[in-house]
N, C-alpha and C positions, 0 to 999 in steps of 0.2 A: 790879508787876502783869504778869502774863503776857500779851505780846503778838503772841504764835506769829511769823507772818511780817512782821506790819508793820516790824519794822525792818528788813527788807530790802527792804521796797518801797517805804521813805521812800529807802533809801541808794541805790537803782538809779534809781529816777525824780524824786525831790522834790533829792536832795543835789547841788548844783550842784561842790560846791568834791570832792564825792568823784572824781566824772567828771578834774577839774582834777588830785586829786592821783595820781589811777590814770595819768594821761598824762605826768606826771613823773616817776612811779617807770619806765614804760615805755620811756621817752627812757634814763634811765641803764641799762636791763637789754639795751638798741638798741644803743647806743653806747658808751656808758661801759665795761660789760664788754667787748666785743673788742679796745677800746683797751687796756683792761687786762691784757688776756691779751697782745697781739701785744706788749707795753713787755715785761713780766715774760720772757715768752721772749726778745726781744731782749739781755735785758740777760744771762740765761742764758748764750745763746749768745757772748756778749763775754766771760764771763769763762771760759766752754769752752773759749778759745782758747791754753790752758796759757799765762798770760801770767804774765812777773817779778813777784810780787807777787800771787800771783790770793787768797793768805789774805786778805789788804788789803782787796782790793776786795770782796769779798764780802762781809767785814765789814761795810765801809761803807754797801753795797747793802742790809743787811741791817736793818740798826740801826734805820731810821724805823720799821719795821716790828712792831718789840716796845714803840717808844714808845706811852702813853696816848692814846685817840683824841680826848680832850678837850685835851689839853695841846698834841698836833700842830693843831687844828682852834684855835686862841687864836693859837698861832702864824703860822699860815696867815693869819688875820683882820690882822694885821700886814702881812705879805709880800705880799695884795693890796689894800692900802689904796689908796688913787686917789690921794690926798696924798700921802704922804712910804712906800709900799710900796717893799720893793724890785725889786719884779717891775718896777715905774712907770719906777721909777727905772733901770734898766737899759732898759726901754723909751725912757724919753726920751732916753738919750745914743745909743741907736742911731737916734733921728731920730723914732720910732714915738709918735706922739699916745699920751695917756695912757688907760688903757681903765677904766672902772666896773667893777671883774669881779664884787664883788656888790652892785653898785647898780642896774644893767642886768639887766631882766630876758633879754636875749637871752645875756647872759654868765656868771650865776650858774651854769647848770648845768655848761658849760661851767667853769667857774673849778672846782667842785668834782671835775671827773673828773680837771682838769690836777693836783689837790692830790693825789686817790688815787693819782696815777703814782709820788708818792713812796715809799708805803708799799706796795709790789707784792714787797718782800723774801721776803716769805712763800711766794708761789708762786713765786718765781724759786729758791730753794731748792728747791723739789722739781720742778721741770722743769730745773737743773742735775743733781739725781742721778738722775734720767731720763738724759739726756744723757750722762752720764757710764757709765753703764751699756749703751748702743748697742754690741754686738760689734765690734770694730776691722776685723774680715776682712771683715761687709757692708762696710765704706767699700772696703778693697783691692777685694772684689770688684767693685764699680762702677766704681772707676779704671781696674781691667784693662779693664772694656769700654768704656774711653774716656768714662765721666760728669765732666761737667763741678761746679763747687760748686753752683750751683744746683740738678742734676739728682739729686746726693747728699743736696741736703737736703729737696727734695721724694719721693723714691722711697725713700729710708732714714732721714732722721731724724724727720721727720713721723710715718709710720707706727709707728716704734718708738716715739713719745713718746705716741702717741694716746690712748692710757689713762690717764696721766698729763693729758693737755688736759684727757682729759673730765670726768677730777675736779676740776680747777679751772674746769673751767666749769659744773658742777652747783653747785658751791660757791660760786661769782663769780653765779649766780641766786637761792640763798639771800640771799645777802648783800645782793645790792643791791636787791631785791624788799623787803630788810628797814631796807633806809638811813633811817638816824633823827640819830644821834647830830652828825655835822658839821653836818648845817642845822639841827638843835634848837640847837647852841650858835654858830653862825657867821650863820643869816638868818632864825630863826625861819619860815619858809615864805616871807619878800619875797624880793626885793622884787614885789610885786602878786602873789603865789603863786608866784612861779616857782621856789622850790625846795621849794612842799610835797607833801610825799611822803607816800604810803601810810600807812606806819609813822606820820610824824610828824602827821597829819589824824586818826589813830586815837588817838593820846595826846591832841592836842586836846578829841578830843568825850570821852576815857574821865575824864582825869582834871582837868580844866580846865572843860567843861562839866556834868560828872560824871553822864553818858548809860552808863554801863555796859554797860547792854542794847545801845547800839548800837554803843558800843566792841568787844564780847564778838562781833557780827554782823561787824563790819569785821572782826575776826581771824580769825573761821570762813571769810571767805571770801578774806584771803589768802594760809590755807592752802589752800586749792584752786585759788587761781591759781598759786602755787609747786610744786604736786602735777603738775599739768596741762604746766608746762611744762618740770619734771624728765621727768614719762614722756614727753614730742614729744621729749625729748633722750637719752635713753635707747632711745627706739625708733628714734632717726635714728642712735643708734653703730655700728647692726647696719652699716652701708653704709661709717662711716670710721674707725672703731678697730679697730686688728688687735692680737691677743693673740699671743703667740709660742708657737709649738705649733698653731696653729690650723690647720685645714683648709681651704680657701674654692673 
């Protein structure tokens, strides 16, 4: 039956647990992605460093990343177990109480952004050939005028990578606006909701309660929450992304 607006005005004022799972997809879009951006460039940057071996390591940096998100997210379930984990476990020989990471509702989310660090291969891949593509004479020229590394990598590698960021962070907003698949198969939304998200509240009610209708409303609207915050991020480039050739 046709019910024009009401399932949006059960989901905005009747839906307790939507409010709940809209503040947890918010927390990882808050947090989770910059953390994610700043590792992935990080590690770019470490292997920028023409080091012995840099096939190697990239490799390596690379690999979690083509792995199945189910298969790494089973895995993971192992490595933060509170019992016999081995995250625990290197935890307790360095002296460190043993932590809940998803039994704790203060530590699941957190436990899930520490897992995404793994699989960040993907954009560190193409914020390397960012990086690797930076004209060698900006860095001489900075040097001539006495720039320090920090003052090179804020006034020349930043700027030159900037279009590059922005893609991985329009990209890193889709994505994590859309995070389902780890907490569907790692915490089901516990412990006490604290890892349910957007995506995974909306498979809840669509195919588990089988509300269609309101599953079909949840997805209309957050595609306009990921619309809304692509263009705030697209209209804030005009200020920190430079294109080469540009004018300003």
């Amino acid at each position: 039956m046709f019910t024009g607006l009401e399932n949006y005005r059960i989901l905005l004022f009747e839906d307790v647990l939507f409010w709940k799972a809209l503040s947890n997809t918010l927390y990882m879009v808050v947090f989770g992605l910059p953390v994610t951006l700043v590792f992935s460039l990080f590690l770019a940057l470490l292997i920028n460093m023409k080091l012995k071996g840099q096939a190697i390591y990239r490799t390596i940096f690379y690999l979690p990343s083509i792995m199945p998100v189910i298969a790494v997210s089973v895995l993971w379930l192992w490595l933060l177990n509170p019992d016999y984990g081995l995250i625990n476990r290197i935890l307790r020989f360095a002296g460190i109480d043993v932590m809940g990471w998803l039994i704790d509702p203060k530590l699941a989310k957190p436990a899930l952004i520490l897992m995404g660090l793994w699989q960040v291969g993907g954009g560190m891949l193409i914020l390397l050939a960012g990086l690797q593509n930076v004209p060698a004479h900006l860095y001489e020229a900075a040097e001539v005028d006495g720039a320090g590394m920090a003052h090179k990598f804020l006034h020349v590698t930043l700027p030159m990578i900037s279009p590059i960021l922005l893609f991985n962070l329009i990209m890193g907003i889709i994505g994590f606006f859309q995070y389902f698949t780890q907490a569907f198969v790692m915490t089901q939304g516990g412990p006490q909701d604290a890892t349910l998200f957007y995506a995974l509240h909306l498979f809840n009610r669509g195919f588990l309660d089988f509300q269609l209708g309101y599953a079909s409303a949840m997805a209309w609207l957050l595609f306009l929450l990921i619309l809304v915050a692509t263009l705030m991020v697209l209209r804030s480039s005009k200020s920190w992304v430079y294109y080469e050739g540009e004018v300003r």
